[in-house]
NUSE-244422 format. One line per 8 residues: number of its first residue (from 1); their letters; for each residue y, z, x of C-alpha. Coordinates in nm, 4 decimals, m for minus. Example, Ala and Ser with C-alpha at 12.3 -4.5 7.8 and 13.67 -1.06 7.14 Angstrom:
2
1) AS) m0.4500,0.7800,1.2300  m0.1060,0.7140,1.3670
! end
This chain:
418
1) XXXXXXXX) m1.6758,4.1328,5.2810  m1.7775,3.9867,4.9521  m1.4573,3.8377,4.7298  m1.2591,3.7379,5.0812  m1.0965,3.3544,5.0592  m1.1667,3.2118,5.3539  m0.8895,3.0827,5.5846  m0.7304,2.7866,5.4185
9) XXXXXXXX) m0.7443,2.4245,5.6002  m0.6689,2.0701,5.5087  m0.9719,1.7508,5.4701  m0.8429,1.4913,5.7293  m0.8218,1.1357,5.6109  m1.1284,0.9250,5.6191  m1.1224,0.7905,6.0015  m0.8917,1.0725,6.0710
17) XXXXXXXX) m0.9773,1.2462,6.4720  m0.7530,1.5037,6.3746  m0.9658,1.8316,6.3871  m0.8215,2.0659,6.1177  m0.7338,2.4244,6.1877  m0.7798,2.7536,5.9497  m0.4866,2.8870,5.8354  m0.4960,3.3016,5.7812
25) XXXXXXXX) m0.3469,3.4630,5.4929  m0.1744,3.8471,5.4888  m0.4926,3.9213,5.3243  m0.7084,3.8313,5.6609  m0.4886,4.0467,5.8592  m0.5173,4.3337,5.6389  m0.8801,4.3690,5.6554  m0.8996,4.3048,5.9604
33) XXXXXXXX) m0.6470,4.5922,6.0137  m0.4375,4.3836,6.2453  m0.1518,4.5580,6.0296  m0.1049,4.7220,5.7223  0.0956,4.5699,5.3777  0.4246,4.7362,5.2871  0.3370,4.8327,4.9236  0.5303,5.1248,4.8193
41) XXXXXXXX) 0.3600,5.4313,4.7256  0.3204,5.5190,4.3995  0.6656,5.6257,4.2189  0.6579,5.7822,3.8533  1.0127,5.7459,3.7792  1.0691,5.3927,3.6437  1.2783,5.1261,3.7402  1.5873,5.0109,3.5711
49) XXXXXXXX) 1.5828,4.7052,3.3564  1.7553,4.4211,3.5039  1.9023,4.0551,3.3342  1.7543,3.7345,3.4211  1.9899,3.4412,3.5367  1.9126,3.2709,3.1939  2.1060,3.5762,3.0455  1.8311,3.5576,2.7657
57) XXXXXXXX) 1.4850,3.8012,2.9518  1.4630,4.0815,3.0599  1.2580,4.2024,3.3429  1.1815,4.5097,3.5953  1.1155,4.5622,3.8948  0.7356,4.7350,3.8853  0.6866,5.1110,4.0367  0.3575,5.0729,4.1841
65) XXXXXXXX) 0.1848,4.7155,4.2192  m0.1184,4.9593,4.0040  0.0753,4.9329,3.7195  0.0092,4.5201,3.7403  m0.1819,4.3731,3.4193  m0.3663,4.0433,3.3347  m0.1676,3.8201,3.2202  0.1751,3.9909,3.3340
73) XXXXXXXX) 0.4610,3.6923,3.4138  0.5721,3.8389,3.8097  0.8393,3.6914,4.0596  0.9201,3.7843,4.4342  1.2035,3.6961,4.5667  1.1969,3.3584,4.6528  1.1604,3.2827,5.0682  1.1059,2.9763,5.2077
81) XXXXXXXX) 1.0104,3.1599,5.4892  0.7008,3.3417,5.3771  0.4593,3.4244,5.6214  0.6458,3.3255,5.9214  0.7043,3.7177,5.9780  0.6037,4.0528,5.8080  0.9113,4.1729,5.8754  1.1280,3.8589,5.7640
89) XXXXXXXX) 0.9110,3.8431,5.4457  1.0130,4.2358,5.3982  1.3410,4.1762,5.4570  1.3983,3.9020,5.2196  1.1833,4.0820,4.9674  1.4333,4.3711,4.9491  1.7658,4.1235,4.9432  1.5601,4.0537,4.5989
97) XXXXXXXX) 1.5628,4.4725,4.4986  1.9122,4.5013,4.6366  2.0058,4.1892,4.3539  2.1450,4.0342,4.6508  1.9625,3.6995,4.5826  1.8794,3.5693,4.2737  1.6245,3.2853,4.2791  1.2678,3.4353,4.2430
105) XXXXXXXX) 0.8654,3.2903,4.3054  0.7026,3.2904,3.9452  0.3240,3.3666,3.9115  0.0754,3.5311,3.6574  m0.1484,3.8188,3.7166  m0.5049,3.7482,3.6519  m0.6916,4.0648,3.7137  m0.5537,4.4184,3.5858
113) XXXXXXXX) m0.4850,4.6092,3.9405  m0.7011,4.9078,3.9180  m0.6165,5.0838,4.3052  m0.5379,4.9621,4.5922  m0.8337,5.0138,4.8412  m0.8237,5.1454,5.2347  m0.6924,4.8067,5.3752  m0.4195,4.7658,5.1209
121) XXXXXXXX) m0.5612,4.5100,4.9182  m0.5647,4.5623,4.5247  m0.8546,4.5710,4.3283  m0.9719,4.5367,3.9853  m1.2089,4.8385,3.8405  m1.5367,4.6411,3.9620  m1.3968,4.6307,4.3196  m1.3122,4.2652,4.2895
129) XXXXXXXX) m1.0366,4.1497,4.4927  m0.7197,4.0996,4.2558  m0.6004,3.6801,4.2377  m0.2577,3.5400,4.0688  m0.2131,3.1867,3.9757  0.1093,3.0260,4.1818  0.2426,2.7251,4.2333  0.3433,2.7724,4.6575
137) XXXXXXXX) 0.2573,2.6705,5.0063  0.4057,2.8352,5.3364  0.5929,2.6904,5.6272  0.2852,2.6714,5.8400  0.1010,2.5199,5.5606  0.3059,2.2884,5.5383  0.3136,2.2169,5.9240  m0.0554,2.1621,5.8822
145) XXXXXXXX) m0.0457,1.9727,5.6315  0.1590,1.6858,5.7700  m0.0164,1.7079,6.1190  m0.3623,1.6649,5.9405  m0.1973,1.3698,5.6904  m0.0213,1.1974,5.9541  m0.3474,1.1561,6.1820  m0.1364,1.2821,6.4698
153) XXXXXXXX) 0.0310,0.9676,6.4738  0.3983,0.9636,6.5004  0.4875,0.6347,6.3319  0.2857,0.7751,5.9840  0.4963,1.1005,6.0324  0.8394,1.0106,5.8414  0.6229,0.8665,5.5316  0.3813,1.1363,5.4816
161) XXXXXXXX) 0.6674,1.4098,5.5321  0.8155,1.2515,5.2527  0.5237,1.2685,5.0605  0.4690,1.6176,5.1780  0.8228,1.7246,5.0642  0.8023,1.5678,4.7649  0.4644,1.7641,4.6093  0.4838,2.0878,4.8847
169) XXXXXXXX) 0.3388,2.3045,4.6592  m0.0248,2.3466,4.5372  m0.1470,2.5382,4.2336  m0.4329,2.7380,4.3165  m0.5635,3.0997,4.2862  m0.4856,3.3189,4.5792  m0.5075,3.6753,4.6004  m0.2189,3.9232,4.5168
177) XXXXXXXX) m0.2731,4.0888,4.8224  m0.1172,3.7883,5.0126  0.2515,3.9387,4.8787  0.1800,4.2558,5.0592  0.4420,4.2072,5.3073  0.6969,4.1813,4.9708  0.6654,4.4714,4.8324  0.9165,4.4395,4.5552
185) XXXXXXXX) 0.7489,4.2511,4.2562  0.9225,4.2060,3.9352  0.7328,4.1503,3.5834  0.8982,4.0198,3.2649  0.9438,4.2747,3.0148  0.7027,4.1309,2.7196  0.4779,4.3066,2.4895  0.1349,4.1063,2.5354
193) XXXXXXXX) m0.1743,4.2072,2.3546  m0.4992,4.1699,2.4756  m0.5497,3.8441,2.3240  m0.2279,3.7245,2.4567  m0.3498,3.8332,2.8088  m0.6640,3.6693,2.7721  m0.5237,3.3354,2.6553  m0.2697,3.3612,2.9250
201) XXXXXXXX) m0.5298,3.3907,3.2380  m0.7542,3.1594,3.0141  m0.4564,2.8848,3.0198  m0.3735,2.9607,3.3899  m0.7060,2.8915,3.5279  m0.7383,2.5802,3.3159  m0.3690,2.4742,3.5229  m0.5320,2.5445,3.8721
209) XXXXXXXX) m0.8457,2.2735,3.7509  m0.5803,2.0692,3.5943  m0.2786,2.1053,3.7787  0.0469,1.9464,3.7252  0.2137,1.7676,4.0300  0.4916,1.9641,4.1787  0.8125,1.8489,4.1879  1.1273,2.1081,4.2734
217) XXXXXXXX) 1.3217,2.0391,4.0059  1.1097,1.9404,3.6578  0.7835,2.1104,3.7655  0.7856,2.3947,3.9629  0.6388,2.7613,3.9457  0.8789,2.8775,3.7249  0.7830,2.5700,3.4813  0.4436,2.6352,3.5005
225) XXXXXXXX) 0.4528,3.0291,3.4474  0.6359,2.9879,3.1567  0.4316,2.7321,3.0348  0.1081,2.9702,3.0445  0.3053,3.2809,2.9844  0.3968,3.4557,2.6835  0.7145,3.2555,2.6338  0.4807,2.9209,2.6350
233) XXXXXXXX) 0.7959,2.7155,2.7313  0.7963,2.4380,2.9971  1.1552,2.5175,3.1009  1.2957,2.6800,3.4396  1.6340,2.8799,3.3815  1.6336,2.9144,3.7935  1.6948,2.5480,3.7889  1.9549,2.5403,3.5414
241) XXXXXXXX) 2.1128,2.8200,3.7036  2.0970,2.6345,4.0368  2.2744,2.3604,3.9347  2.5631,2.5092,3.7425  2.6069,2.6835,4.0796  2.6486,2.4033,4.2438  2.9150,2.2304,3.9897  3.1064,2.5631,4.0471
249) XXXXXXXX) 3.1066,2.5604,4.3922  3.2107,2.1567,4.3320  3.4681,2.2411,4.0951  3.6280,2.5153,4.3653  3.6346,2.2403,4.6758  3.8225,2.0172,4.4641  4.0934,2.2562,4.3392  4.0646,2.3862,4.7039
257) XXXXXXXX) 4.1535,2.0276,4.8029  4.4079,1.9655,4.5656  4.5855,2.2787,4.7472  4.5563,2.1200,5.0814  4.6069,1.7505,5.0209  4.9344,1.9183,4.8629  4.9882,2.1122,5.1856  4.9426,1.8201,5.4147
265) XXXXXXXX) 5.2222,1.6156,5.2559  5.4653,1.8978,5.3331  5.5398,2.0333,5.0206  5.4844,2.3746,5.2268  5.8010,2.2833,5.3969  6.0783,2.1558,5.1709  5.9128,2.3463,4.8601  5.9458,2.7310,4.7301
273) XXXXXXXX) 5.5946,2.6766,4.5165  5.3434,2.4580,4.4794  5.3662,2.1969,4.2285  5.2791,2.2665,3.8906  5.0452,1.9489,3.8210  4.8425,2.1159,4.1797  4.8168,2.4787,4.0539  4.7056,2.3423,3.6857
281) XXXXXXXX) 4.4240,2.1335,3.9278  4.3440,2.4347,4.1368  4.3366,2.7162,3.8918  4.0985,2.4628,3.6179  3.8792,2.3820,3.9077  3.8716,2.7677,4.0529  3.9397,3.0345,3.8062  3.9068,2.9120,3.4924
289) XXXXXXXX) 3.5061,2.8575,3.5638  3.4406,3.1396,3.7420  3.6153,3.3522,3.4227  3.4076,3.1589,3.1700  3.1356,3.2469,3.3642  3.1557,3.5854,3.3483  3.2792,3.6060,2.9794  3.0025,3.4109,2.8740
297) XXXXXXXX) 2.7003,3.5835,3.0806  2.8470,3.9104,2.9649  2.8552,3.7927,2.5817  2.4901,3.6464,2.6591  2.3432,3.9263,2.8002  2.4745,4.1969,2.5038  2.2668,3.9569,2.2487  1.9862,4.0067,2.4821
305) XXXXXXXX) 1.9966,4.3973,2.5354  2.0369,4.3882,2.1555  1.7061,4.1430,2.0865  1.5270,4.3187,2.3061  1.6025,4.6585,2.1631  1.4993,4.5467,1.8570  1.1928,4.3802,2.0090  1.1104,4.7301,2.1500
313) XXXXXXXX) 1.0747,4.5863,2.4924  1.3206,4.8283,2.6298  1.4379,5.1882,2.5602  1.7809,5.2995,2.4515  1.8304,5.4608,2.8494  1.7568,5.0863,2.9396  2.0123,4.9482,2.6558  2.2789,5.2046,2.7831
321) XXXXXXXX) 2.2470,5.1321,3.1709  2.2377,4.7441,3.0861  2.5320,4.7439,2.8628  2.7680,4.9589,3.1067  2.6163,4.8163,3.4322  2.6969,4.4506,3.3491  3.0334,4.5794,3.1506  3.1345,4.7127,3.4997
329) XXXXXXXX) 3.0150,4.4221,3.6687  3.2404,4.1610,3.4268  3.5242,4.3797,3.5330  3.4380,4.4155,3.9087  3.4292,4.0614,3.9342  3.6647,3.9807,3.7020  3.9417,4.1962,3.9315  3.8438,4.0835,4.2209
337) XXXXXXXX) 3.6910,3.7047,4.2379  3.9545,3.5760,3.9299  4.2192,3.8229,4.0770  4.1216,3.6596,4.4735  4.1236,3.3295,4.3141  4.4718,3.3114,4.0964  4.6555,3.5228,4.4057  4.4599,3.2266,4.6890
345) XXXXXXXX) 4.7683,2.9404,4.6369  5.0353,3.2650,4.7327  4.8100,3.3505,5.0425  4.8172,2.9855,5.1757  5.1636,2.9943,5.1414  5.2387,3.3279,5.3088  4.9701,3.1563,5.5590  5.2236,2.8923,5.6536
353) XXXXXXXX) 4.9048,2.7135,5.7656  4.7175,2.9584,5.9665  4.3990,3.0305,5.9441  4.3039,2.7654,5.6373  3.9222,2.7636,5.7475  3.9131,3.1232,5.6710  4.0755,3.1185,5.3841  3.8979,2.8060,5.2415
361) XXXXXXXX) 3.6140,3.0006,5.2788  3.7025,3.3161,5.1257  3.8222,3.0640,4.7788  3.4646,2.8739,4.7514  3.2902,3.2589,4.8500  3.4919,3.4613,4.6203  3.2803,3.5127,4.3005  2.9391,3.5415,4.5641
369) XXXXXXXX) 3.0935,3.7976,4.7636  3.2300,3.9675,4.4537  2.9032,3.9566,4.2846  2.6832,4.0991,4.6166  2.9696,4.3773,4.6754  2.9066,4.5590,4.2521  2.5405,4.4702,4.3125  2.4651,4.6950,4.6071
377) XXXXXXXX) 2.7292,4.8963,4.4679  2.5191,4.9379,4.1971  2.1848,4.9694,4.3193  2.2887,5.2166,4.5520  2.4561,5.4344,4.2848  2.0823,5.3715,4.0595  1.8960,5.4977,4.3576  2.0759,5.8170,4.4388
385) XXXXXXXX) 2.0184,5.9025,4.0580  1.6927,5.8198,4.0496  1.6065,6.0225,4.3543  1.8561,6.3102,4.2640  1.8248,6.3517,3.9149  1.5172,6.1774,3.8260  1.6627,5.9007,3.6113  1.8660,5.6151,3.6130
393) XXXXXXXX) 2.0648,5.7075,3.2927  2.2089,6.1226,3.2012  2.4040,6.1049,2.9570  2.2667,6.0583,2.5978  2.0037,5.8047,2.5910  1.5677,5.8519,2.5736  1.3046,5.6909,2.7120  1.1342,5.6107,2.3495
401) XXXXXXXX) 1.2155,5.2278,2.2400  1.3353,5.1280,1.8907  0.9691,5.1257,1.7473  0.9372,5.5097,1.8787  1.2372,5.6305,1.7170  1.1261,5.4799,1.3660  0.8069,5.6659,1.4203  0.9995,5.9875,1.5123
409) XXXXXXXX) 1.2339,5.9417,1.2323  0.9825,5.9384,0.9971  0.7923,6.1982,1.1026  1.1009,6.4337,1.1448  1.1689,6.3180,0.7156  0.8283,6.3622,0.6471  0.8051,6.7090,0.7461  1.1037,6.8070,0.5902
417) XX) 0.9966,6.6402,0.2586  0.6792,6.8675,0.2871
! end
């Protein structure tokens, strides 16, 4: 079949005996009709607007991967694991609807996706098989990699490993249908003209023949899809995100440990309370971040449902669910991770030292747990609507964005004028 990328492999080292093996993509399987991809069918009713972890974009979650354009800015849910299973890859991919994870795979759409042919695999309107441009490798890829690198010598292994680790990820063109086993693709909700589109694919092929080395953390996909994208920035929000996660969960252990070095010097027994100077420590280190959080996404996010209005890149259904799903959110975690966290110091008391594993894991866990609890709250709510009533949003609200209504208003002025 004309268009198919043949397995990928890896050039040994000159001298190398290592004999390289092929690699098969989803994309092999499919047309070979080993199995068949999990792309939905077809849905007309579309999908509610969600927030990025930046707090500044906005992007959706796509009905039907037909509705896929040139140019378009997509993420999956980000799995290390890709490819090791069709039904691990699913799995993962639907943690991603369910907002239950929140680090995604960037890439750009170079084809528009015209229908999806017998074996699953999308197409373009001249039957050509539809590519992205990624940064990404997979787990047996990676495997491979090393094995072929390391000329099946184990005293080369640790070095090239490192090197491995260190630049993982290639950027090359690979064909959409190779995220058939992860259904659930997002796109970025821009408003791209066809000169945009073309300069974007024009940009991202130049990136594949001039690729920039990968590196996790200052060049990864998300760098390079905005870079080529419509946003043109080489910046990754994930990252940033990432790493004020991990100064939270920092800042919790150490007011967590302030509690317990406090506990182990037996102010449990001779003291009512803790000391104040410990619960200052412990609530600065616990609750006040996980509050400002929360304020400050909140605040964030209403200047972004408001830009984008205004940008027309949404419709006033999508401004109304966004405004009073994340309202409800702010207060869901507000009442129960900041409520979990300033009641924790009265628990370990009442505790009297039992079970402080459990407990020290239910302090660092709070806001996560929080967090996952409204958002399958909330998608399950979304989905019964959506397959009930039709819609995501009843009451007030239209599907025309704030372009539309000018237009409308006008018209409705102009004909009573005449």
């Amino acid at each position: 079949m004309t268009g198919v990328p043949p397995p990928r492999s890896f050039e040994p080292p000159p001298g190398s005996k290592v004999k390289p093996k092929k690699i098969l993509s989803p994309i092999h399987h499919y047309l070979s009709r080993s199995r068949k991809p999990f792309w939905c069918a077809e849905h007309p009713v579309t999908r509610p607007p969600r927030i990025y972890v930046d707090q500044k974009s906005v992007f959706r979650e796509v009905a039907a991967v037909t509705q896929l354009r040139r140019g378009d800015h997509c993420m999956i849910t980000l799995n290390v694991l890709r490819c090791l299973s069709p039904w691990v890859d699913y799995l993962v991919s639907l943690m991603g609807s369910l907002e239950l994870f929140h680090l995604y795979h960037h890439f750009v759409i170079l084809d528009d996706v015209a229908f999806v042919d017998d074996f699953g695999v999308p197409r373009t309107e001249q039957d050509e098989i539809v590519s992205i441009m990624e940064y990404s490798n997979t787990v047996e890829g990676f495997i491979e990699e090393v094995r072929v690198k390391a000329f099946g010598a184990w005293c080369s292994l640790p070095r090239v490993l490192l090197q491995t680790l260190l630049h993982k990820a290639h950027c090359h063109k690979v064909p959409l249908a190779d995220y058939g086993d992860m259904p659930h693709i997002f796109r970025m909700e821009e408003k791209l003209s066809e000169e945009d589109r073309e300069r974007i694919v024009r940009d991202a092929v130049n990136l594949i023949d001039n690729q920039i080395s990968y590196n996790i953390l200052w060049a990864n996909c998300e760098h390079t899809t905005n870079l080529v994208s419509g946003k043109q920035q080489y910046t990754s929000p994930e990252v940033h995100f990432f790493i004020w996660s991990l100064v939270r969960y920092t800042l919790t252990v150490l007011g967590l440990a302030t509690l317990h070095v406090v506990t182990l010097k037996c102010y449990s027994r001779y003291c009512l309370h803790f000391p104040l100077w410990a619960l200052v420590a412990y609530y600065s280190c616990t609750a006040l971040p996980v509050l400002a959080q929360i304020l400050v996404q909140f605040a964030r996010m209403a200047h972004t449902v408001a830009a984008s209005w205004r940008k027309s890149l949404i419709s006033r259904s999508d401004v109304y669910h966004l405004l009073v799903k994340e309202l409800c959110r702010a207060i869901f975690n507000g009442a129960l991770a900041v409520g979990f966290l300033v009641w924790a110091p009265d628990m370990i008391k009442i505790a009297d030292g039992r079970y402080p594993v459990r407990i020290s894991i239910a302090i660092v866990f709070a806001y996560l747990a929080s967090d996952a609890a409204f958002a399958l709250l909330a998608q399950v709510v979304t989905r019964i609507l959506v397959q009930t009533k039709g819609h995501f949003w009843l009451i007030g609200g239209s599907d025309h964005t704030w372009e539309e209504e000018q237009l409308l208003k006008a018209k409705a002025h102009k004909s009573k004028t005449e």
